[in-house]
MMTF fields as JSON, N, C-alpha, C and O atoms, coordinates in Angstrom:
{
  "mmtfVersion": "1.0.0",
  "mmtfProducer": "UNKNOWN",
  "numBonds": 435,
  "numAtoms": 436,
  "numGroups": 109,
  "numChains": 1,
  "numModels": 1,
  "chainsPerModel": [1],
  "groupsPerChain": [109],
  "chainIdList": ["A"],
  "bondAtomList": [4, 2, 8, 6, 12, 10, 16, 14, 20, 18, 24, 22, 28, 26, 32, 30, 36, 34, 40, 38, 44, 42, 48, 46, 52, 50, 56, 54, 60, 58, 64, 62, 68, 66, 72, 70, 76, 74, 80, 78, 84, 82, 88, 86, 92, 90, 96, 94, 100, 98, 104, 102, 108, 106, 112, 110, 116, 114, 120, 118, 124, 122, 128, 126, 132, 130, 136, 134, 140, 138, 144, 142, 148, 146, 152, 150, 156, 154, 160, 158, 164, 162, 168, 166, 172, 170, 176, 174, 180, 178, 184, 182, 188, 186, 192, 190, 196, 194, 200, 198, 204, 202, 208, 206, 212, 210, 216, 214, 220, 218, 224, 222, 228, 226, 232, 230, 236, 234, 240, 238, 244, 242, 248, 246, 252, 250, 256, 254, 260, 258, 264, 262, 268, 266, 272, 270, 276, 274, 280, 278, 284, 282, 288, 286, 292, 290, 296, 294, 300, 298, 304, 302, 308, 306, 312, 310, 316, 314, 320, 318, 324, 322, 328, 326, 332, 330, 336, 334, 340, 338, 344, 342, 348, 346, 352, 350, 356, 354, 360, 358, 364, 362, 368, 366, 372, 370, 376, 374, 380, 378, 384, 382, 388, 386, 392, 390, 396, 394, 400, 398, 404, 402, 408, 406, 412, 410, 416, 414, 420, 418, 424, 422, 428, 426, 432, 430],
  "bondOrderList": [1, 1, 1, 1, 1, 1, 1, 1, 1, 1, 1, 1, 1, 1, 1, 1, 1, 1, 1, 1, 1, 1, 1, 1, 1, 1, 1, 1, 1, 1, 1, 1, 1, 1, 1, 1, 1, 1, 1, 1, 1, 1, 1, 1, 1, 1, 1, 1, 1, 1, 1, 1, 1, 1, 1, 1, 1, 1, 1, 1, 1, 1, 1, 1, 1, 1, 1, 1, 1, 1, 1, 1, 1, 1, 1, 1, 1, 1, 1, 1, 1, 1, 1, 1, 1, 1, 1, 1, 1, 1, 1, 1, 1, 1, 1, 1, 1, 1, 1, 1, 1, 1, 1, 1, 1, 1, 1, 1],
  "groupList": [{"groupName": "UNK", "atomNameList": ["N", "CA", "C", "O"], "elementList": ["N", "C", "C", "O"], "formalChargeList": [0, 0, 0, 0], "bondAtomList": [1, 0, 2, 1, 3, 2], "bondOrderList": [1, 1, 2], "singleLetterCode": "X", "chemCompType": "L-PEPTIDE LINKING"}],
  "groupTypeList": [0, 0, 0, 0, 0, 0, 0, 0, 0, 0, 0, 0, 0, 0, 0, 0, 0, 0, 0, 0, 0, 0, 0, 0, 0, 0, 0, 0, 0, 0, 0, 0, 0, 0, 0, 0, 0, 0, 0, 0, 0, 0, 0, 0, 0, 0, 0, 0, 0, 0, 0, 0, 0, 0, 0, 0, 0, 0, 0, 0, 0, 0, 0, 0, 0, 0, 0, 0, 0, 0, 0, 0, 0, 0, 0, 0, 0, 0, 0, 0, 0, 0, 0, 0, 0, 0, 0, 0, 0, 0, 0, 0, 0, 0, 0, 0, 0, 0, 0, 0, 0, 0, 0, 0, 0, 0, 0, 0, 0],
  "groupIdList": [1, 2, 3, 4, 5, 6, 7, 8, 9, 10, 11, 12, 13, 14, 15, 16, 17, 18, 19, 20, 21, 22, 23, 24, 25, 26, 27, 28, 29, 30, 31, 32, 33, 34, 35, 36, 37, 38, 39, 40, 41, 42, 43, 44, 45, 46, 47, 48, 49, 50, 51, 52, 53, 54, 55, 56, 57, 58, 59, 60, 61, 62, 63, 64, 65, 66, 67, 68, 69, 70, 71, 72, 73, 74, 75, 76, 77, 78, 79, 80, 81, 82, 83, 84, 85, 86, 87, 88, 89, 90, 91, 92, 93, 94, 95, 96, 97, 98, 99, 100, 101, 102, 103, 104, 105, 106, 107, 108, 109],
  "secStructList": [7, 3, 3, 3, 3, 3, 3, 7, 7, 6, 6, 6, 6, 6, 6, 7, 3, 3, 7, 7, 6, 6, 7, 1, 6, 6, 1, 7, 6, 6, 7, 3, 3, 3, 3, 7, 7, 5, 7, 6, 6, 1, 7, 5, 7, 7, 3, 3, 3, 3, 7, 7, 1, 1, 1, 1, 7, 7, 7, 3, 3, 3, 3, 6, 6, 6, 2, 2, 2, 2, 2, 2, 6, 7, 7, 1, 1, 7, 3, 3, 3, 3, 3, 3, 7, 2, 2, 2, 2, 6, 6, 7, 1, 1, 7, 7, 1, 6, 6, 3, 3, 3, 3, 3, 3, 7, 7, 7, 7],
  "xCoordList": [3.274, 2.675, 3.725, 4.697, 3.513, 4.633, 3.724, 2.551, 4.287, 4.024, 4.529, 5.559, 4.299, 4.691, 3.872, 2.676, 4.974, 4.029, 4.672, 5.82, 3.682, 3.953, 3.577, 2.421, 3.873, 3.701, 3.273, 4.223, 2.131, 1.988, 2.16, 1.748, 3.011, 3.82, 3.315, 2.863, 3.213, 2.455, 2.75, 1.754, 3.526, 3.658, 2.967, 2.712, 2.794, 2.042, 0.593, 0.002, -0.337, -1.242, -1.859, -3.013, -0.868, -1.257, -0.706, -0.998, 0.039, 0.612, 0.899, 0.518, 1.749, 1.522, 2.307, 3.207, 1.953, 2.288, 3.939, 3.965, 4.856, 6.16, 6.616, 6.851, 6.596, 6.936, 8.182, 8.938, 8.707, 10.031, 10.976, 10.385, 12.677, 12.767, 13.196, 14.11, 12.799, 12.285, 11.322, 11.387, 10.582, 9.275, 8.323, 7.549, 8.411, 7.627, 8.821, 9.01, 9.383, 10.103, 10.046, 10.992, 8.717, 8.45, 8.071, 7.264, 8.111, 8.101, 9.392, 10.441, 9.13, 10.877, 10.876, 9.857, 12.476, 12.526, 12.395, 12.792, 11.637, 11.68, 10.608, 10.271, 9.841, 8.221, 7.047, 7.256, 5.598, 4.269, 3.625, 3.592, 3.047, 2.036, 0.814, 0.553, -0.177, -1.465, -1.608, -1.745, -1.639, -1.795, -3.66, -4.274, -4.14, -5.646, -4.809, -3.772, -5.625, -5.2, -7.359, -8.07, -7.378, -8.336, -8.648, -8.431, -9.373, -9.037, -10.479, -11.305, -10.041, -11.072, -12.468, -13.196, -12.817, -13.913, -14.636, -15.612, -14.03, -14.054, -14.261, -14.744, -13.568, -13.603, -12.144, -11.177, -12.187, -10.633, -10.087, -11.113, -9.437, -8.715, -7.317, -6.305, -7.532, -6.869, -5.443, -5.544, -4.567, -3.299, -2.136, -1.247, -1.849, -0.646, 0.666, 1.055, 1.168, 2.86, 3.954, 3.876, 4.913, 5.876, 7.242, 7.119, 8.703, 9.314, 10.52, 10.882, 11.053, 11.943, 13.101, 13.183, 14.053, 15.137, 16.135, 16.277, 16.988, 18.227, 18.562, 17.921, 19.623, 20.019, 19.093, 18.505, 18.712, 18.008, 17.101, 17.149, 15.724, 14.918, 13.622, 13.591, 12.385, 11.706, 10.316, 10.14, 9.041, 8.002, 7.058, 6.942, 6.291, 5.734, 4.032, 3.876, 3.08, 2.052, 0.731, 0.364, 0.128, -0.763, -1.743, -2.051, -2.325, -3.612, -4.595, -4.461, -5.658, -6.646, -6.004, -6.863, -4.572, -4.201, -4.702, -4.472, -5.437, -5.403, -6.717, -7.246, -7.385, -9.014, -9.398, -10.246, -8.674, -8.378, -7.892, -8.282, -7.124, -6.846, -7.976, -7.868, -8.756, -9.722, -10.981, -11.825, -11.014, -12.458, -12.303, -13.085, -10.935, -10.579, -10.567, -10.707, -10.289, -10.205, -8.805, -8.725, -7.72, -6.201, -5.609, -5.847, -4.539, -4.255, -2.865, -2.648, -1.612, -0.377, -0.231, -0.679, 0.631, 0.791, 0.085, 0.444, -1.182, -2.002, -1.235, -0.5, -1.369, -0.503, -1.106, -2.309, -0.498, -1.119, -0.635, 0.321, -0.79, -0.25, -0.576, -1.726, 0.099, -0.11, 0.442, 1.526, -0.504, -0.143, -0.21, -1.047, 0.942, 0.896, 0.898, 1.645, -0.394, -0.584, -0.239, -0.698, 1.166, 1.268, 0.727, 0.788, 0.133, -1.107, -2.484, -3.149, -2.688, -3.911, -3.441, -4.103, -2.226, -1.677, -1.297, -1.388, -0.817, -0.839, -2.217, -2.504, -2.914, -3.984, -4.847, -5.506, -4.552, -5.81, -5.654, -4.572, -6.555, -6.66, -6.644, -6.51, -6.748, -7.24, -6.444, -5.606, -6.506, -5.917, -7.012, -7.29, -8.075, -9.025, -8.52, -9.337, -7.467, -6.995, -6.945, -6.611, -7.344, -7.462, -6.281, -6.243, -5.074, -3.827, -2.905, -2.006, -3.462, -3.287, -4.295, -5.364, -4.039, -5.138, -4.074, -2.851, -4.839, -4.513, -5.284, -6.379, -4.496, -5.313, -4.783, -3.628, -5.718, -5.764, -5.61, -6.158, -4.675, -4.602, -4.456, -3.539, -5.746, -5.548, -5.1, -5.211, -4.719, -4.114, -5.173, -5.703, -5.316, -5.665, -4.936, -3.777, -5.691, -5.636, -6.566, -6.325],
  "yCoordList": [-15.823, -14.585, -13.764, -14.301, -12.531, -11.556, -10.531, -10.296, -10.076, -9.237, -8.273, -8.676, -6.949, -5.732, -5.378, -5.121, -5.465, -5.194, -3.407, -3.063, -2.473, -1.911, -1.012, -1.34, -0.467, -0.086, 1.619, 2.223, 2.155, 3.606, 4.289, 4.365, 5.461, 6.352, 7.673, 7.562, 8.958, 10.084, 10.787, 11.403, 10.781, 11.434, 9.895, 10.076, 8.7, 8.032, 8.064, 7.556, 8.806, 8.717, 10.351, 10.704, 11.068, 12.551, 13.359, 14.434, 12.44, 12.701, 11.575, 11.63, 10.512, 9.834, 8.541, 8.598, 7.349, 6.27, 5.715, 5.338, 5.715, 5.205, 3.787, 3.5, 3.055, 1.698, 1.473, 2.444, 0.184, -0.246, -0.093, -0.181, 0.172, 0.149, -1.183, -1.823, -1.69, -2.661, -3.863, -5.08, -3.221, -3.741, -3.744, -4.677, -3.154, -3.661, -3.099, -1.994, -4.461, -4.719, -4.296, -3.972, -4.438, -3.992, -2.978, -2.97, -1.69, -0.329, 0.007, -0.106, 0.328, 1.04, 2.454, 3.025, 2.858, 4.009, 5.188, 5.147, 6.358, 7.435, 7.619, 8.744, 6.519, 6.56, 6.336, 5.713, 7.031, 6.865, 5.817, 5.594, 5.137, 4.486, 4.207, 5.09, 3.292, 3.466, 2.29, 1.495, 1.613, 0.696, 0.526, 1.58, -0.366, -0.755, -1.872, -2.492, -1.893, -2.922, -2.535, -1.587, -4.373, -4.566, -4.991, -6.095, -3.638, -3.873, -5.653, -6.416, -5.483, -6.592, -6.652, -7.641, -5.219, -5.306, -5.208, -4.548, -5.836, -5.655, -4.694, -4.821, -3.15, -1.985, -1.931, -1.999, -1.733, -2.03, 0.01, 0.666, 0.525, 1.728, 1.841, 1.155, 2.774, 3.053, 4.089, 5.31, 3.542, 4.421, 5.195, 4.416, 6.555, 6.867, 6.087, 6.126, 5.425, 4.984, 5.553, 5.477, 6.074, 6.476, 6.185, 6.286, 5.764, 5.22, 6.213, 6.288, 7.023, 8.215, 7.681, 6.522, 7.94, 7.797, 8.047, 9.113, 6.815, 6.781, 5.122, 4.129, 5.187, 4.097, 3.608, 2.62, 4.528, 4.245, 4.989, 5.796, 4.411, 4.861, 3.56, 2.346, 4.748, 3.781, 4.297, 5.514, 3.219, 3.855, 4.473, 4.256, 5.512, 6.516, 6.161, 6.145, 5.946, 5.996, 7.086, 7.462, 7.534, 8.818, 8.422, 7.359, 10.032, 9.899, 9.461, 10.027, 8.65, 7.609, 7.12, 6.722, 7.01, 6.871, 7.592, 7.048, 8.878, 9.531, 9.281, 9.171, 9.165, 8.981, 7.678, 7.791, 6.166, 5.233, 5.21, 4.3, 6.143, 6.233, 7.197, 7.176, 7.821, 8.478, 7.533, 7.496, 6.76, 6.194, 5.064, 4.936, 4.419, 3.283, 3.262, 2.271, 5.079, 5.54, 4.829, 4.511, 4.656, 4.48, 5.841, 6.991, 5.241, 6.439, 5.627, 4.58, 6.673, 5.948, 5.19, 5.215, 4.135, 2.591, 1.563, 0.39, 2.236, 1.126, 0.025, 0.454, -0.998, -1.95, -1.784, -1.551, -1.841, -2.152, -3.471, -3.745, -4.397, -5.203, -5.373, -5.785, -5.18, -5.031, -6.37, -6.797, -7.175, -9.053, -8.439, -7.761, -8.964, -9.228, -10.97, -11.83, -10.948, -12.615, -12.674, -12.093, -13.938, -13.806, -14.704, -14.526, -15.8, -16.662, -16.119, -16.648, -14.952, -13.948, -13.351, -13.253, -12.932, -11.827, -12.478, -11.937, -13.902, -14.485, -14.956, -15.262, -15.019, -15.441, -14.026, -14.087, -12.817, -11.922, -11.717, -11.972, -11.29, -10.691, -9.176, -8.585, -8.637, -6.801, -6.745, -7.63, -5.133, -4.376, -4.713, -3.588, -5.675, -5.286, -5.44, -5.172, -5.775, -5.14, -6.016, -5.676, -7.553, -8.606, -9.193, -9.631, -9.245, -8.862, -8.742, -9.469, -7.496, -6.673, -6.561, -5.974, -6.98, -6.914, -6.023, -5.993, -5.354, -4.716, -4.61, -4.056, -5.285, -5.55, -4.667, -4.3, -4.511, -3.135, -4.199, -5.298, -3.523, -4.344, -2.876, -2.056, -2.874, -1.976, -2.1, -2.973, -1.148, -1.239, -0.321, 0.724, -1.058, -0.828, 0.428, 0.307, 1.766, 2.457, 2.73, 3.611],
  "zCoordList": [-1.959, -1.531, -0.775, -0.244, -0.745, -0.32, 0.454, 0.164, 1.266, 2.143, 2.773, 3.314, 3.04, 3.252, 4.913, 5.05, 6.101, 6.99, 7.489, 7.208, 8.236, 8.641, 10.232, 10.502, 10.85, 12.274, 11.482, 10.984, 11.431, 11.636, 12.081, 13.238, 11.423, 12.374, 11.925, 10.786, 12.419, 12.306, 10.574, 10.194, 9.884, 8.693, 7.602, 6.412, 8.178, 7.451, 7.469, 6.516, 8.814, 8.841, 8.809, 9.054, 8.483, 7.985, 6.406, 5.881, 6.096, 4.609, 3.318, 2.148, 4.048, 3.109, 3.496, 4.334, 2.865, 3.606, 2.919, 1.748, 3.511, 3.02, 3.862, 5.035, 2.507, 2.667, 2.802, 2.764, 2.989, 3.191, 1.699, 0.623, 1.752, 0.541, -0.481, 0.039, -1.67, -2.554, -1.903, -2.075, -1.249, -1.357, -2.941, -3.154, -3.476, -4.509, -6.038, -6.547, -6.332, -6.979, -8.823, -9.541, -9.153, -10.656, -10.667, -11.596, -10.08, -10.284, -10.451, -9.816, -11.198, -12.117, -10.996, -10.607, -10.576, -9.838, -11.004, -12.169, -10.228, -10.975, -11.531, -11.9, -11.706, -12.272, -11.122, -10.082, -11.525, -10.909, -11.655, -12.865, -10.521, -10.877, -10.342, -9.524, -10.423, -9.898, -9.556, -10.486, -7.832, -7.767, -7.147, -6.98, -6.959, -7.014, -5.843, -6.08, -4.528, -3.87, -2.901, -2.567, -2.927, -1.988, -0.674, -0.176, 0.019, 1.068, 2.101, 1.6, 3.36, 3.827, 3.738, 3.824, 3.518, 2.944, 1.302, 0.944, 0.756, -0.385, -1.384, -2.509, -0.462, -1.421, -1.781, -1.022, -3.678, -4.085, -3.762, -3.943, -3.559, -3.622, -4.366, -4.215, -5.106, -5.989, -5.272, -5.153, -4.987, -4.396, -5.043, -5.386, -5.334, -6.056, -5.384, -4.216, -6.435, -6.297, -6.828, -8.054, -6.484, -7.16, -6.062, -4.841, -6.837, -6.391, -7.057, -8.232, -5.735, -6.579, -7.176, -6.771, -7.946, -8.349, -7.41, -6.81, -7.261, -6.545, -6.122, -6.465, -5.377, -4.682, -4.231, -4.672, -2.845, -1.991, -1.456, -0.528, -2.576, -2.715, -2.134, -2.336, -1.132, -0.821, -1.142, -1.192, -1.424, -2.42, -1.324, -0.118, -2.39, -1.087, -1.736, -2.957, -0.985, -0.971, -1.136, -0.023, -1.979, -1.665, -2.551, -3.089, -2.568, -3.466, -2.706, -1.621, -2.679, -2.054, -0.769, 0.019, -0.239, 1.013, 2.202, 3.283, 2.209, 3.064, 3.26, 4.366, 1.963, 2.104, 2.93, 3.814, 2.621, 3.392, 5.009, 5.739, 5.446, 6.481, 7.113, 8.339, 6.791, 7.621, 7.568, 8.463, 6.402, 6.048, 7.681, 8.623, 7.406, 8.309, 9.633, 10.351, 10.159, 11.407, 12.1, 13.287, 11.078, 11.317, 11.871, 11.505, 13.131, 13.845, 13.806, 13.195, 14.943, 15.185, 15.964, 17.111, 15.308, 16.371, 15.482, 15.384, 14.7, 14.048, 13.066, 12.177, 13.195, 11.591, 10.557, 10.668, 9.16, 8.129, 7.614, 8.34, 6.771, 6.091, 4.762, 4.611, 3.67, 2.334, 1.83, 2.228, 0.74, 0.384, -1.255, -1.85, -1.599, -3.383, -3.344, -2.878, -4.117, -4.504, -5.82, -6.804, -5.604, -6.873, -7.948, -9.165, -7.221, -7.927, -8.614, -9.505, -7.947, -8.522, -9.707, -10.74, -9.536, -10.259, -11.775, -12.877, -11.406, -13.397, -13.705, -14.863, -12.934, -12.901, -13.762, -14.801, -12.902, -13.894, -15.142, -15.669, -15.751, -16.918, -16.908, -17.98, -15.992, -15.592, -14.948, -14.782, -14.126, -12.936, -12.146, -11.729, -11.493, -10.47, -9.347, -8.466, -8.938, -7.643, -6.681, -5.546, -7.062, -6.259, -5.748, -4.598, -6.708, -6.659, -5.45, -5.027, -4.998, -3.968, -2.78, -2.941, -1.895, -0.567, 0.297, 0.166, 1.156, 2.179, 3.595, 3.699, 4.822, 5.686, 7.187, 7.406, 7.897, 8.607, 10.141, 10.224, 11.36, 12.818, 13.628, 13.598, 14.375, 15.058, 16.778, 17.639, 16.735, 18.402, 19.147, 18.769, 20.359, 21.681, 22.327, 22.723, 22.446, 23.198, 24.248, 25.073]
}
């Protein structure tokens, strides 16, 4: 299992969420894609991915991200942690998104 953690910082929780760079390794740079990741409560969300072309390039999050971050009531400082299982993942037959979990740590203000 692999994991993507992150600390929320204000252009992630008002525009769009940017991950570390090659965190997610089978997105070819230069292309969109549609990832489906489920969150703890078992609603899967569907996130735009796209991973620009270059060296050093890191993947940017949108689409359904923003709707997630208001649904979640994620602010700055909050963690996210994003898990690719990769036992699920030869395991499915579909995109349902099980795959992908995404789990929410909020901070104390």
């Amino acid at each position: 299992m692999e994991e993507v953690t992150k600390k929320l910082n204000p252009s992630d929780v008002d525009r769009k969420l940017l991950l570390p760079e090659n965190c997610l390794k089978n997105i070819p740079r230069g292309h969109e894609t549609f990832l489906k990741i489920r969150d703890e409560d078992g609603i899967v969300w569907t996130f735009r991915c796209k991973i620009p072309p270059g060296g050093h390039s890191r993947p940017v999050l949108y689409g359904d991200w923003l709707l997630f971050v208001r649904q979640k009531g994620l602010k700055v400082g909050d963690i996210i942690v994003i898990v690719f299982n990769k036992r699920k993942a030869r395991a499915a037959a579909d995109t349902s998104g099980d795959h992908f979990e995404i789990k929410v740590e909020k901070t104390r203000n």
